[in-house]
N, C-alpha and C positions, 0 to 999 in steps of 0.2 A: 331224784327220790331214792330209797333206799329200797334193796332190794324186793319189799314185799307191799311198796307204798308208805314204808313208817316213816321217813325221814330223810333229811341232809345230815351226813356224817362230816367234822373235821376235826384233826386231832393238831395240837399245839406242841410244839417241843420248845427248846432254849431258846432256839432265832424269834422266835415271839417274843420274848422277853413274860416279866413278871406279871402277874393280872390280879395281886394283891392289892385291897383296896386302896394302902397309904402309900403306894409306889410311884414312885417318878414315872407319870406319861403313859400310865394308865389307861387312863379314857381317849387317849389317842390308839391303844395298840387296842383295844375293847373295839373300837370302831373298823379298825382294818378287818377285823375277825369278822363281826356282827355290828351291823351300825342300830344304835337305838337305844334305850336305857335296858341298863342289865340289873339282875339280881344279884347282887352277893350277901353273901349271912357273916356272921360271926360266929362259928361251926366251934360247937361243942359237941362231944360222943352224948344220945341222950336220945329218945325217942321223940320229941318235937321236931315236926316238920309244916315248912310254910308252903301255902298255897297260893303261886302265883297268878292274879288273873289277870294284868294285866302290864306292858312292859315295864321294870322297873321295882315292881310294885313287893312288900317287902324286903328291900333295901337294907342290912345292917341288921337285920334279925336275928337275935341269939338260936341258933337249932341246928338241928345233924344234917339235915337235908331238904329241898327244895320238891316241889312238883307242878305238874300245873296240866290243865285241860286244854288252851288255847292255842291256837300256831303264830296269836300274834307277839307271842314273850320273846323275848332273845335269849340266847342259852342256860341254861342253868350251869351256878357255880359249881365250879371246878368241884372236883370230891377232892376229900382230907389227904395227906399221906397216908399210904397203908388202905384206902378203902377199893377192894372189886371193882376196875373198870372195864374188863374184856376176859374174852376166856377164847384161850388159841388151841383148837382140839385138828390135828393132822393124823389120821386114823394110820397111815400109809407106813410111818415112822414111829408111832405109839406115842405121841404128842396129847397131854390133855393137862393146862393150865392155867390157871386164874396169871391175870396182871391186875397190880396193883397200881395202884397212883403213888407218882413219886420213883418209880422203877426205871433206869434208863436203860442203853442201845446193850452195854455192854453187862448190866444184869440179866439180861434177857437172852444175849448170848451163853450163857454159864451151863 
């Protein structure tokens, strides 16, 4: 669980490969991660968002983003390029920044 009770955290880089819905071998590497039907949308910038209640379920849905109440869903789709996934605040050093999605090892270094 995650530190406060909220959650399992895992983060994906390239050795995962693609988790785009029309990609070769997909639903094989979807299953390494999380086994079970997953949600992905068809993400446009826009305020529509789907509510997942159940695995799977809104599939291919045109909207910005996903959510859901239940622990039985499998992750929620990736975020867009460019959207706030984490914020790395190291007070010691004067560190305080957003990452985005889509940012690799050596942006993050700069």
């Amino acid at each position: 669980m995650g530190p406060c009770g909220g959650g399992w955290y895992r983060f994906t880089g390239r050795a995962e490969g693609d988790f785009a819905p029309a990609s070769c071998g997909v639903e094989q590497r979807r299953s390494a991660l999380a086994p079970g039907r997953w949600t992905w949308l068809r993400q446009v910038h826009g305020a529509d968002v789907v509510v997942v209640e159940a695995p799977g379920a809104g599939a291919g849905t045109v909207a910005d983003a996903s959510t859901t109440t239940t622990t039985i869903a499998a992750p929620p789709p990736p975020p867009a390029d460019g959207e706030a996934v984490a914020r790395i605040v190291i007070p010691k050093i004067g560190v305080d920044k957003i990452v985005v999605s889509g940012v690799g090892r050596r942006d993050l270094q700069k």
